[in-house]
C-alpha distance (Angstrom), angle and dihedral (degrees) to the residues before:
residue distance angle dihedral
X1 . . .
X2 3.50 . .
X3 3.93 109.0 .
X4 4.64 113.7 -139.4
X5 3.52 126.8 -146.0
X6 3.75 112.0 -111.1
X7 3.18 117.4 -110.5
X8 3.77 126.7 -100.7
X9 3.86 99.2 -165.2
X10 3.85 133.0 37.7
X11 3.31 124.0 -153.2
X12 3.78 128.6 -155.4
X13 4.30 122.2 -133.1
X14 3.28 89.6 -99.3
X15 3.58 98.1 50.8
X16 3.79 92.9 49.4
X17 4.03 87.5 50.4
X18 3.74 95.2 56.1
X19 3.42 95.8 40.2
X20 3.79 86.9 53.4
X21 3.45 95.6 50.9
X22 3.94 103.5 51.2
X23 4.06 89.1 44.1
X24 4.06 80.7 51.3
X25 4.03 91.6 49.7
X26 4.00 96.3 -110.1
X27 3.48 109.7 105.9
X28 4.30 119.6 51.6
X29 3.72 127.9 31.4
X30 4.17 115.4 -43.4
X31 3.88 112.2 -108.3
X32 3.53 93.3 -119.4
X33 3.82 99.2 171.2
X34 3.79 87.5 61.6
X35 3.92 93.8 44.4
X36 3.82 122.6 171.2
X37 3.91 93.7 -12.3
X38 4.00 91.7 50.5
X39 4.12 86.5 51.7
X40 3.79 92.5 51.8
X41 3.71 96.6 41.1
X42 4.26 83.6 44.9
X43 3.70 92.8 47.0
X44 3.97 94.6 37.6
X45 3.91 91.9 -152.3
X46 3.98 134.4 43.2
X47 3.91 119.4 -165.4
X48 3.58 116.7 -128.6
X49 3.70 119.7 -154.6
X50 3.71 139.9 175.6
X51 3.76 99.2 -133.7
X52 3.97 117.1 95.3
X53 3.84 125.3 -176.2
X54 3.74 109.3 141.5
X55 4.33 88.0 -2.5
X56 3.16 140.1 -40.0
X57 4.12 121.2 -72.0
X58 3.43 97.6 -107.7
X59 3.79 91.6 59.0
X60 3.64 90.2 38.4
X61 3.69 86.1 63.7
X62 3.83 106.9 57.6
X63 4.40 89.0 36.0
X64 4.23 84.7 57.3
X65 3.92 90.8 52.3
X66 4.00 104.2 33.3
X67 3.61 105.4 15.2
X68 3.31 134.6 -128.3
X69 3.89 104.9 5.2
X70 3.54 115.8 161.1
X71 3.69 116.7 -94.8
X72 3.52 95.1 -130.8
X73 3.56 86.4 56.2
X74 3.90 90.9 52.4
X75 4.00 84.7 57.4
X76 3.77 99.6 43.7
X77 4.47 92.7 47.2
X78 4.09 82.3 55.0
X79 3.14 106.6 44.8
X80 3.35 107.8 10.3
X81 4.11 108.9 113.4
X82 3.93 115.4 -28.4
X83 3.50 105.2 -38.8
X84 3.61 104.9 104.3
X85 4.24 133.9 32.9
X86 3.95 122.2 -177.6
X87 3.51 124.3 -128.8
X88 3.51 146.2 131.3
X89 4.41 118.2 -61.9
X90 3.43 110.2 120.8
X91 3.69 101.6 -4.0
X92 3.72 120.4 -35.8
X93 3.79 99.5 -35.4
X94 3.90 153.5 165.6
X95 2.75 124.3 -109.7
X96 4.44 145.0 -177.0
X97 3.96 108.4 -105.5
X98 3.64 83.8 -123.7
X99 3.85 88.3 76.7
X100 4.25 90.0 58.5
X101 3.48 95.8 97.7
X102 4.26 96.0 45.2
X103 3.60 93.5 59.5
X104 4.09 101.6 62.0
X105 2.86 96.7 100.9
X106 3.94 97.4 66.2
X107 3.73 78.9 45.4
X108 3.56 89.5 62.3
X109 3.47 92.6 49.3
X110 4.10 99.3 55.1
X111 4.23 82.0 49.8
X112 4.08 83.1 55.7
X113 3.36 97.3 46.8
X114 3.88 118.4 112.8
X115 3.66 102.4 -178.2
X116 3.86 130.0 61.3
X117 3.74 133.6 170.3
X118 4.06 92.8 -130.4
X119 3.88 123.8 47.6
X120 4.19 112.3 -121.9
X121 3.97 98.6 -130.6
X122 3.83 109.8 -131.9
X123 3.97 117.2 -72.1
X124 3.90 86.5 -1.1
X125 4.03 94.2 125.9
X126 4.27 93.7 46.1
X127 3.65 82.2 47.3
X128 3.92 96.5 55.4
X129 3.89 91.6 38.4
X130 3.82 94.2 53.1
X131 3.95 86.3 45.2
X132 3.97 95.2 56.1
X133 3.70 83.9 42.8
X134 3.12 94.5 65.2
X135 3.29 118.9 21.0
X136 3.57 94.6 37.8
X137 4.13 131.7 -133.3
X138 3.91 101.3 12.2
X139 4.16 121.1 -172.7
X140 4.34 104.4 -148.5
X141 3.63 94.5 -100.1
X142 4.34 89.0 50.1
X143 4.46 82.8 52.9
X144 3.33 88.5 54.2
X145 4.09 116.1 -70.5
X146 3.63 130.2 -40.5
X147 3.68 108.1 -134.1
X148 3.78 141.1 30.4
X149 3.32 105.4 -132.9
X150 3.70 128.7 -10.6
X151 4.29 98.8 -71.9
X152 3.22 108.8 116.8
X153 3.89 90.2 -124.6
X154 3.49 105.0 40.9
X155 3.60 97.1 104.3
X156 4.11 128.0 -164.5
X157 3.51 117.1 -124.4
X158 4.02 90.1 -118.9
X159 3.90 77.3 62.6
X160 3.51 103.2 38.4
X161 3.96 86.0 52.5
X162 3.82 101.0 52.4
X163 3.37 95.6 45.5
X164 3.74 104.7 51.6
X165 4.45 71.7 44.6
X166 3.99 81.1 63.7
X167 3.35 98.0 48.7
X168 3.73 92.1 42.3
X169 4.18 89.6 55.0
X170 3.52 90.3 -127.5
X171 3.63 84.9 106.0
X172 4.15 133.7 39.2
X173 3.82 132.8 -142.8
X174 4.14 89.6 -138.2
X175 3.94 91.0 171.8
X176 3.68 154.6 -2.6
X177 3.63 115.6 -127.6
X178 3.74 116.0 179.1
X179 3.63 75.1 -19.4
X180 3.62 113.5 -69.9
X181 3.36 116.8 111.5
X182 3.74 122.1 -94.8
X183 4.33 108.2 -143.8
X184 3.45 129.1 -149.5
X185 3.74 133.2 166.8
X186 4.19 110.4 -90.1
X187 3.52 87.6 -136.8
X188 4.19 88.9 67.1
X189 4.05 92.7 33.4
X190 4.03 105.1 40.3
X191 3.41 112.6 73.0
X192 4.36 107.9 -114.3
X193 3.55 92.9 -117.1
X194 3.97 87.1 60.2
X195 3.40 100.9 39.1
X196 3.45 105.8 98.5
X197 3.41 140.8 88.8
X198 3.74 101.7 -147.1
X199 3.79 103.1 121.0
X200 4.15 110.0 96.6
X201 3.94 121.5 -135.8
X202 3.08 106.7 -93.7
X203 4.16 89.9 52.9
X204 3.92 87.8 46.7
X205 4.09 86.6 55.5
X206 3.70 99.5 45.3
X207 3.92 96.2 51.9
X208 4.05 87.8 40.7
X209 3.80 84.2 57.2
X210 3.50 101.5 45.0
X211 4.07 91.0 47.5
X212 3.92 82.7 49.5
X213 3.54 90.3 52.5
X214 4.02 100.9 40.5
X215 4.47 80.5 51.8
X216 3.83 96.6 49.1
X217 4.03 94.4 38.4
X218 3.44 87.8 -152.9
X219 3.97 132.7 17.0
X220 3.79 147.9 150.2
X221 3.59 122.1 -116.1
X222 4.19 96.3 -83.6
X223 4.08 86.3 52.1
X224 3.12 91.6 53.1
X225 3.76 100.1 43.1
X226 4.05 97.7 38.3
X227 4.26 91.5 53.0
X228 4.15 81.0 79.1
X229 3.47 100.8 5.4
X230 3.37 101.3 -106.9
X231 3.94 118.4 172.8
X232 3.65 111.6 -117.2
X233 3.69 100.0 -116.4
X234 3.76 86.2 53.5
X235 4.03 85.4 55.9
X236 3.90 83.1 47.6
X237 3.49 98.3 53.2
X238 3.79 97.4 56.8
X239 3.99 121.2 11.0
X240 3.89 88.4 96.5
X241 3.63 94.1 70.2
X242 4.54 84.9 31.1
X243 4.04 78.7 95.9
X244 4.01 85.9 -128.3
X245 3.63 117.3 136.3
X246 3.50 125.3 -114.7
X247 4.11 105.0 -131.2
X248 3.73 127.8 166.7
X249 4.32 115.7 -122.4
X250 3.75 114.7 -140.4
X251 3.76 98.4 -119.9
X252 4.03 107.0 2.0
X253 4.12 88.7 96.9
X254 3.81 97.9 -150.6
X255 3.56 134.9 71.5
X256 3.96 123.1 -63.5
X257 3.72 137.7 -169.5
X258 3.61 125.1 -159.0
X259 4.28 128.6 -155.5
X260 4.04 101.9 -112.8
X261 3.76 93.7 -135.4
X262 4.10 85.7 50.2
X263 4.20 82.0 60.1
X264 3.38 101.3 44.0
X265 3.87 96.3 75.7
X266 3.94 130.0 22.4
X267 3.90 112.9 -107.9
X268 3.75 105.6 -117.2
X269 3.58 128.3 137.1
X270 4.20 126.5 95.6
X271 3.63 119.1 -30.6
X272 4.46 115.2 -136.5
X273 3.59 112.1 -115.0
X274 4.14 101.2 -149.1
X275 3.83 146.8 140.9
X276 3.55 102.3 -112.1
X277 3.94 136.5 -147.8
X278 3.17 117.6 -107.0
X279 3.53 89.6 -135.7
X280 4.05 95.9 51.0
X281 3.79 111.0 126.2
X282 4.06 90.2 -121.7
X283 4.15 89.4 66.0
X284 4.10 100.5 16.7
X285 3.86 93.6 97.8
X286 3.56 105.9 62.6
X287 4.01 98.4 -163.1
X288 3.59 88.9 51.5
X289 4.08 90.3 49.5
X290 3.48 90.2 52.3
X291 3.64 96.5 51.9
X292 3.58 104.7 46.8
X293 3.95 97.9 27.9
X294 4.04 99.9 32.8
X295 3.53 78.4 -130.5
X296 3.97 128.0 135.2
X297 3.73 105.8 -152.9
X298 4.18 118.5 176.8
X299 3.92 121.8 160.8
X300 3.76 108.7 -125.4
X301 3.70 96.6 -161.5
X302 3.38 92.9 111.1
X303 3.68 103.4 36.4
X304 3.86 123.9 87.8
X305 3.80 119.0 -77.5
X306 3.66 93.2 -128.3
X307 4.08 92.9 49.6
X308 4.35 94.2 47.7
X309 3.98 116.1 114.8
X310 3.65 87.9 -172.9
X311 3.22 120.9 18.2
X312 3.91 147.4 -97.5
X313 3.43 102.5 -60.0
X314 3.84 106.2 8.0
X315 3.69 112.8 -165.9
X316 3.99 111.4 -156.2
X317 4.13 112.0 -149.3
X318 3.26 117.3 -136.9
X319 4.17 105.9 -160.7
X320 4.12 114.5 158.9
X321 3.59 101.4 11.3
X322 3.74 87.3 -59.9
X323 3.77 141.4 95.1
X324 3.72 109.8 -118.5
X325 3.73 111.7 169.7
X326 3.76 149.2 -10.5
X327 3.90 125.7 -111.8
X328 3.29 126.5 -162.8
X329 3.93 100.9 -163.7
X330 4.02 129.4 -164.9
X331 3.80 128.5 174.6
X332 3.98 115.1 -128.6
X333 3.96 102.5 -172.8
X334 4.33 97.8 -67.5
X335 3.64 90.3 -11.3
X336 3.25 125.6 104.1
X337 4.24 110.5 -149.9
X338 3.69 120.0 -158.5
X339 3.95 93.2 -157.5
X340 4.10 88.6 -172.3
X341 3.42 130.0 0.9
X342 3.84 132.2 178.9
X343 3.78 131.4 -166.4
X344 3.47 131.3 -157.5
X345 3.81 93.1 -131.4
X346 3.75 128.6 -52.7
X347 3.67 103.4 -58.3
X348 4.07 89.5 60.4
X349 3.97 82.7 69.0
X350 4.04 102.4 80.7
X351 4.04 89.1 44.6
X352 4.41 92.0 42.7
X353 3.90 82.0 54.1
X354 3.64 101.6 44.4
X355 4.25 86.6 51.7
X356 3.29 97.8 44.9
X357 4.26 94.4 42.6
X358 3.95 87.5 45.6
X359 3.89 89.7 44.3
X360 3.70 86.8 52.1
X361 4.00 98.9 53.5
X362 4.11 89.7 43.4
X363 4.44 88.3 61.6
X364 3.86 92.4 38.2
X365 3.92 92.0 -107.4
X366 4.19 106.6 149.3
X367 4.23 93.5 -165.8
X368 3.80 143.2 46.7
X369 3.36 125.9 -144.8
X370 3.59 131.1 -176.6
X371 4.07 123.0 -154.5
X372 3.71 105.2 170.8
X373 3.94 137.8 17.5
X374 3.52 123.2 -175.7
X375 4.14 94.6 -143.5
X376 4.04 96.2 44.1
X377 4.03 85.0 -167.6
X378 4.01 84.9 68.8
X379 4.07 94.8 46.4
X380 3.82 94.8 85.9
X381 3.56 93.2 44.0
X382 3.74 87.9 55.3
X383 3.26 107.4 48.2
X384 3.97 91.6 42.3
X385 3.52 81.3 60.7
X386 3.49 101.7 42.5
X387 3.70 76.0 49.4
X388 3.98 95.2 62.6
X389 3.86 93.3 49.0
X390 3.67 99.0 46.8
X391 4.05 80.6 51.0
């Protein structure tokens, strides 16, 4: 049993909450100078997903911190040159270039591995390698096709080949285009500098954690582990020597370590009033949510229509340092539909309208309509003051 440090400094909820929310972007004035590429390299890890209502999460993310920057921009910071390389941290992610070098050792791994769920035909990866070699960045269908047939799993060996490449590193995701992934060799995408694999596990893991720990501000072992899915014992092993700080969090009940830099000076400044993904790294652990926020956030995507509270793709809105409310957007031509909304209590109903009017304006919609609120007493004080905004 591993034996912690004890703590020299304890911090209340509220502490833990603000410090949370400036390391996540939320609370002081937006970097705007450093734009999309300065929230990725500050955040250390975007989510990509397939779903897209109002956009897709990984523009969600940068619009909920700096506003509304154009979504062409969002594609251009990320992929754009060699700033940015997908692979796998928290979920699918992007992530800076900078990070290349701290993720060998799950590179190392995929080599190791003995089992896969799909067969690699015979001369299948040379084939693919020789093809991006010459020919240059390649989607799956460009190599050769993706899939077999038309399940969704039932990959080709062209595809099978370049992505096990991927996870390899011998090959880069340098682009989505119509979303699937355009390839490219990492020795032509990854800087030379970066391209190496020299740093051992245990190196890998401590910088992973301390990047982890510098996004969250403050977290306990499972937020620090879950931001790039780190096992625990891997956590363990190195977060002594991360050069976090153990602290103790008024109310959390387990362990906590804080990012020095995050102690040094009290978070103040003005909190972001947005619609949020439910993929953004401030909500995407839900045991973490719930403890700083008091909020229980789930996706219901993938749950039954008949069994969802909130709806499809629930967007919490985080207004004062707080999350006050659920919407569950839709776009109807220039309209923007808020198919269910719920409110914590009336004085959520200024900062609900606000998100969903701003939301609105960033995808080109010119109205607001609401279809369902879960406190009908609230619904004409929304839309009176969804009313005022629209003008």
């Amino acid at each position: 049993m591993t034996t912690l440090p004890r703590p020299d400094l304890t911090l209340t909820a509220d502490d833990a909450r603000r410090i949370a929310l400036r390391a996540q972007g939320f609370l002081g004035a937006p970097d705007r100078r450093a734009g999309v590429r300065g929230v990725l390299r500050h955040l250390g890890a975007v989510q990509l997903d397939t779903i897209s209502v109002l956009a897709r999460s990984h523009e969600l993310v940068p619009y909920a911190r700096l506003g509304a920057v154009g979504r062409k921009t969002v594609e251009a910071a990320y992929w754009g040159g060699t700033h940015a390389f997908e692979y796998w941290s928290h979920a699918a992610c992007i992530l800076p270039i900078e990070e290349w070098p701290h993720f060998a050792f799950r590179r190392r791994a995929y080599r190791g591995r003995p089992h896969w769920n799909h067969e690699l035909p015979d001369g299948a990866y040379e084939q693919v390698i020789k093809q991006l070699r010459v020919e240059g960045p390649l989607t799956a269908t460009e190599l050769g096709g993706a899939k077999k047939t038309n399940d969704w799993w039932d990959w080709s060996g062209t595809k099978v080949a370049v992505e096990r490449a991927l996870m390899y590193g011998e090959v880069v995701c340098v682009e989505r285009r119509g979303w699937k992934r355009v390839y490219d060799l990492a020795e032509r995408a990854v800087p030379e500098a970066l391209l190496h694999d020299d740093l051992d596990d245990a190196e890998c893991l401590r910088r992973l954690v301390r990047l982890a720990g510098e996004s969250l501000g403050v977290g306990t072992r499972a937020d620090i582990a879950d931001y790039h899915r780190l096992k625990g014992e891997q956590v363990d092993a190195v977060i002594a020597d991360s050069g976090l700080v153990p602290v103790e969090v008024e109310g959390w009940g387990r362990p906590a370590w804080a990012d020095p830099a995050a102690l040094a000076t009290p978070p103040r400044g003005r909190h972001r009033t947005a619609l949020l993904s439910p993929f953004d790294s401030l909500v995407w652990e839900r045991a973490r949510t719930e403890r700083i926020f008091g909020f229980t956030h789930r996706l219901e995507a993938y749950v039954p229509k008949p069994k969802r509270v909130y709806g499809y793709f629930a967007m919490p809105v985080l207004s004062g340092g707080r999350l006050v409310g659920r919407v569950d957007p839709a776009r109807e031509g220039r309209t923007l539909v808020g198919r269910q909304v719920t409110l914590d209590g009336p004085k959520a109903v200024p900062a609900v309208a606000r998100a969903l009017v701003e939301a609105a304006s960033w995808v080109d919609c010119t109205d607001v309509r609401v279809e369902r609120v879960d406190a009908p007493e609230l619904r004409a004080p929304l839309t009176a003051e969804l009313g005022r905004l629209l003008g």
